[in-house]
N, C-alpha and C positions, 0 to 999 in steps of 0.2 A: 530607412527612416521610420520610425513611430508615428502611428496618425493621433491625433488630438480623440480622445472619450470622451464621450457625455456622462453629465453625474449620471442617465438614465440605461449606458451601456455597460452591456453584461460583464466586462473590464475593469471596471470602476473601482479603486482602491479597495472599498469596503470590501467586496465580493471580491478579489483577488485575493484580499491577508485570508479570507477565510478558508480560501479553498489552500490554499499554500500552509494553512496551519493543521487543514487535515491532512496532507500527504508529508511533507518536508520533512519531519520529524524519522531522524535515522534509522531508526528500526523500523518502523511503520513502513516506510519505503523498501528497506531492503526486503522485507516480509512480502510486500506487493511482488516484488520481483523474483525474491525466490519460489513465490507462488506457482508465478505462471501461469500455466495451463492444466497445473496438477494440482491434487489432492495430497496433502502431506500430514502425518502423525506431528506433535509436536517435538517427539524427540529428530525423527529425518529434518524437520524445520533447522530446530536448532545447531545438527551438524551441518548444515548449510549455512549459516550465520555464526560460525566459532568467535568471531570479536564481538559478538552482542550476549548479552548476560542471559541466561534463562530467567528471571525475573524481568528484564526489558523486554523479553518476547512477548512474554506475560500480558505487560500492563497493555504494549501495543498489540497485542491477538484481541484484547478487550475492549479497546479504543475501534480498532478496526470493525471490529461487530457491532460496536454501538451505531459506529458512522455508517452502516451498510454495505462495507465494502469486501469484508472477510462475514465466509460464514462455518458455523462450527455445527460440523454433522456427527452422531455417534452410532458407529457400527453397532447393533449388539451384538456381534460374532455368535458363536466363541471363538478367539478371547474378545473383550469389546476393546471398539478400539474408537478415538476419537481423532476425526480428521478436520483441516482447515483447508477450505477452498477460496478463492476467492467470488464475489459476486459477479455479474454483472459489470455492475457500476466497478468494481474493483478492477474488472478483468481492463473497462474501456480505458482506467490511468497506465495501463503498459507503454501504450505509444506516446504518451504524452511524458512519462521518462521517459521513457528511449528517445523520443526529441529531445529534452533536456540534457541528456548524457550525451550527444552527437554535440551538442552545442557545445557542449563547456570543452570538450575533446578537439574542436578546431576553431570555435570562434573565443572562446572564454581566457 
């Protein structure tokens, strides 16, 4: 059962759309996830996500960076190569999909 919030807990609708409107977004997520724990060029991204457009990766690699959660490093080789890691803050939403996906997989 659900426990009752306060307008003052960290739960509270407001703070809940917000953070569910930085992750939820499909590409943005799948991007989290196929992140993981690596470093990826945009094009190995992109083979990773073949149903997402390379222009959706796009806008979500840029959302991602604004939000703190992806960050865009540039090799200068030779050759230079630009990679996306995730942050931090990025890395700590793994588990909290990976709860989300367990859920919807037995209780949803």
């Amino acid at each position: 059962m659900l426990r009752q919030h306060s307008a003052d807990d960290r739960l509270d609708a407001t703070h809940l759309r917000a953070a569910l409107e930085r992750i939820v977004r499909h590409p943005s997520t799948a991007i989290v996830c196929a992140l993981g724990d690596r470093s990826l060029r945009f094009r190995e991204l992109a083979d990773e996500l073949p149903s997402v457009t390379p222009d959706a990766i796009n806008i979500s690699l840029r959302e991602l960076d604004r939000d703190g959660l992806v960050a865009r490093r540039v090799d200068p080789g030779p050759p230079l190569r630009v990679l996306y890691e995730l942050t931090q803050a990025g890395a700590k939403l793994l588990p909290a999909i990976g709860a989300l996906v367990d859920w919807t997989e037995t209780d949803a």
